[in-house]
N, C-alpha and C positions, 0 to 999 in steps of 0.2 A: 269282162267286168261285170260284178254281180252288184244289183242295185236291191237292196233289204227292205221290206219295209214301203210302201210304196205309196200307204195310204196313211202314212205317219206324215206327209208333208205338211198336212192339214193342221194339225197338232202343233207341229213347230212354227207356221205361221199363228197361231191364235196366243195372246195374250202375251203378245213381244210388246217390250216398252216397260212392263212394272218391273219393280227391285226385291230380287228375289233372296236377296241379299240381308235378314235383318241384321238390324241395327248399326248397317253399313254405313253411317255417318254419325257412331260414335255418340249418339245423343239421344238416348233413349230415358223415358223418366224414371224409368228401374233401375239408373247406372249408366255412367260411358261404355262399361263393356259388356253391359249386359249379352249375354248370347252367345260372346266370344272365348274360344276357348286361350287360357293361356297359364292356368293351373295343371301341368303335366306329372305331379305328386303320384299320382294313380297308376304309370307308368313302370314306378323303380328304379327308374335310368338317371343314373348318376348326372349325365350332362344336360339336364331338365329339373330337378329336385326344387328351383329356386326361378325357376323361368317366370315368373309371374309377378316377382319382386322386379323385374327390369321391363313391366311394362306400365305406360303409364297413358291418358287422357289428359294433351293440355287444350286448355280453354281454348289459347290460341297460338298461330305458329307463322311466319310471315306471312300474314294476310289471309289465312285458311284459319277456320275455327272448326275446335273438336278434332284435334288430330292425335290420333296415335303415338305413341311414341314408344320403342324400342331399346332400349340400351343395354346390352346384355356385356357381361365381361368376358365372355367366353364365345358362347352362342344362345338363341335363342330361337323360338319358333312361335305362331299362332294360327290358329286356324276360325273362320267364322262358323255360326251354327247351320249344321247339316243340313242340305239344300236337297230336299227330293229331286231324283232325273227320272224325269219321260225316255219313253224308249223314242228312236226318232227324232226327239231335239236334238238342238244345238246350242249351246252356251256362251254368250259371250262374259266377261268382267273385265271391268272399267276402276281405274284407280288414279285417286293423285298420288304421289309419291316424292319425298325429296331424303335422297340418301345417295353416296357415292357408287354402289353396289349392293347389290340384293337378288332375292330371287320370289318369283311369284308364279302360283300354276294351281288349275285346282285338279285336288287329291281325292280318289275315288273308291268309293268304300262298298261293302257289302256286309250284311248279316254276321257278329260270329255265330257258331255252331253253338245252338244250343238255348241262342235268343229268338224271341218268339216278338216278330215283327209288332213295330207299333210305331204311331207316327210322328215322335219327338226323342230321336236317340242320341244317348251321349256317346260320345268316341270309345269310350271303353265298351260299347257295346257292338262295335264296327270293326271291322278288318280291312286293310289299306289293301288294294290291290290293283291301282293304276294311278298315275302320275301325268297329267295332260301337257300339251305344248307350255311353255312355261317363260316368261319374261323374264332374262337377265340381265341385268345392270342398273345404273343408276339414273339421276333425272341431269345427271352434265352441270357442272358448274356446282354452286349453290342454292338455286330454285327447285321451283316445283315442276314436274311433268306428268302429263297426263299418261300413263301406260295400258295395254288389253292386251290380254290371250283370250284363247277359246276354247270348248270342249267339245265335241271332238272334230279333226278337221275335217274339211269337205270330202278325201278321201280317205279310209283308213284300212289297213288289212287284214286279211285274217287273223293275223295272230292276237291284235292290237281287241277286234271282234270278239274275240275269243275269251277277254276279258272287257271290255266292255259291256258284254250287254250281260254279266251278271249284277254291275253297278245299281243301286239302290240309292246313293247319297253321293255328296258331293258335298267337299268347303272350300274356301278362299284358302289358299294355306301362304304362308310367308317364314322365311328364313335367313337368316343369314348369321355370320362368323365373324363376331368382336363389332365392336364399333355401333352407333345407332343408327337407325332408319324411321321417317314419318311418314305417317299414311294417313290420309284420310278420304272421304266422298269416294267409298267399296259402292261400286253398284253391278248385279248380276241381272244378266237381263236373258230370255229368249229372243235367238235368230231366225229372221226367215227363211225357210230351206232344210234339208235334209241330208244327210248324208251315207256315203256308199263305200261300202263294204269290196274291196280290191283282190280279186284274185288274180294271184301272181305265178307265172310259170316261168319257170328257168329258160331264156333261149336257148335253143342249139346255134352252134356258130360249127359248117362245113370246115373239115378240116384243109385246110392249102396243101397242095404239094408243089416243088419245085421244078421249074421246066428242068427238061433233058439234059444234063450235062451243064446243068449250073447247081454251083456248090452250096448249099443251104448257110446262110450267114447266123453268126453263131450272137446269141445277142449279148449287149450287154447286161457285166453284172448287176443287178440291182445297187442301188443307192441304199447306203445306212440311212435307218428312219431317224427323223430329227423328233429330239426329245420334247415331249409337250409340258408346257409350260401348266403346274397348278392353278387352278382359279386359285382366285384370295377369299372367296364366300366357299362355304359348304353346300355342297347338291345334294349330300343324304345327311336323315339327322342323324344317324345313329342310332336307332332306334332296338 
């Protein structure tokens, strides 16, 4: 086990508690959405052209004020404004949520080729290139639930490494297929703690042999794989 990083603990305990998140509760004096991305035009992509038409800020929504509101007739997506990552930290995000299904994770970006670092970038100026642990489902019933994921978790691998620590940014991102979803009180916060980088080696397993003069038993055939059932939201936008 390779532990990275050693003296970044320090870092990820300091300055845990603030909301790293703006305009994570929808109520900023520039706009409900100020910050938030949900004009996907700049894209091309046919199943985003109008995404921005099916979002909305209501005042109020049972009993939560300033919530999000979603309603796309197809699908739709949003993400919040670009969240600088330390190397070393940990992320968590915290959400109210009330929707049947959904999904929530945040989306990890680096530089494209050719943009010259600066430190308030739009997405079109970013490349996706990691997808973190990711909450799916809804809040059960008709109410609201409190939902979190985090970035990255306490162990991760090399491969996972391998694109993580070129990460420069990070948003809230949210999705889902047909139907609405409300969200409000986004808060991103640093965790305390660090995390370690997993190196994984293939066991050897000895091979058996069969005593003397007993006949090796022949095994069963495998079982046909039983078919997986579609989610009813979408995990990739199509992008």
């Amino acid at each position: 086990m390779l532990l990275l990083g050693g003296l970044w603990a320090a870092a990820a305990a300091a300055e845990t508690g603030s909301n790293l998140c703006y305009n994570g509760g929808f109520n900023s004096t520039n706009g409900p959405l100020d910050g938030w991305n949900v004009n996907y035009e700049w894209m091309g992509n046919g199943n985003f052209m109008k995404n921005h038409e099916a979002c909305t800020v209501l005042p109020s929504y049972k009993g939560k004020s300033n919530v999000l509101w979603v309603n796309p007739g197809k699908q739709a997506r949003v993400e919040s404004k670009p969240i600088p990552i330390e190397k070393g930290v940990r992320y968590k995000c915290t959400m109210d949520i009330c929707c049947p299904d959904s999904i929530f994770y945040f989306c990890g970006y680096k530089w494209e080729p050719g943009i010259a670092p600066h430190p308030d970038p739009k997405l079109s100026e970013l490349r996706r290139i990691l997808r973190s642990e990711h909450y799916l489902g809804g809040s059960g019933g008709s109410g609201w639930k409190t939902v979190s994921f985090i970035m990255p978790m306490e162990e991760i691998s090399e491969l996972e490494w391998s694109h993580y620590k070129d990460i420069r940014f990070a948003t809230v991102y949210m999705c889902r297929y047909r139907g609405g979803w409300y969200v409000t009180n986004v808060r991103v916060e640093k965790i305390p703690g660090t995390y370690k980088v997993v190196k994984k080696t293939e066991a050897k397993t000895a091979p058996t042999t069969p005593a003397t003069g007993v006949r090796p038993k022949t095994p069963p055939p495998a079982a046909a794989p039983k078919p997986v059932k579609k989610p009813s939201i979408i995990e990739e936008d199509n992008e």
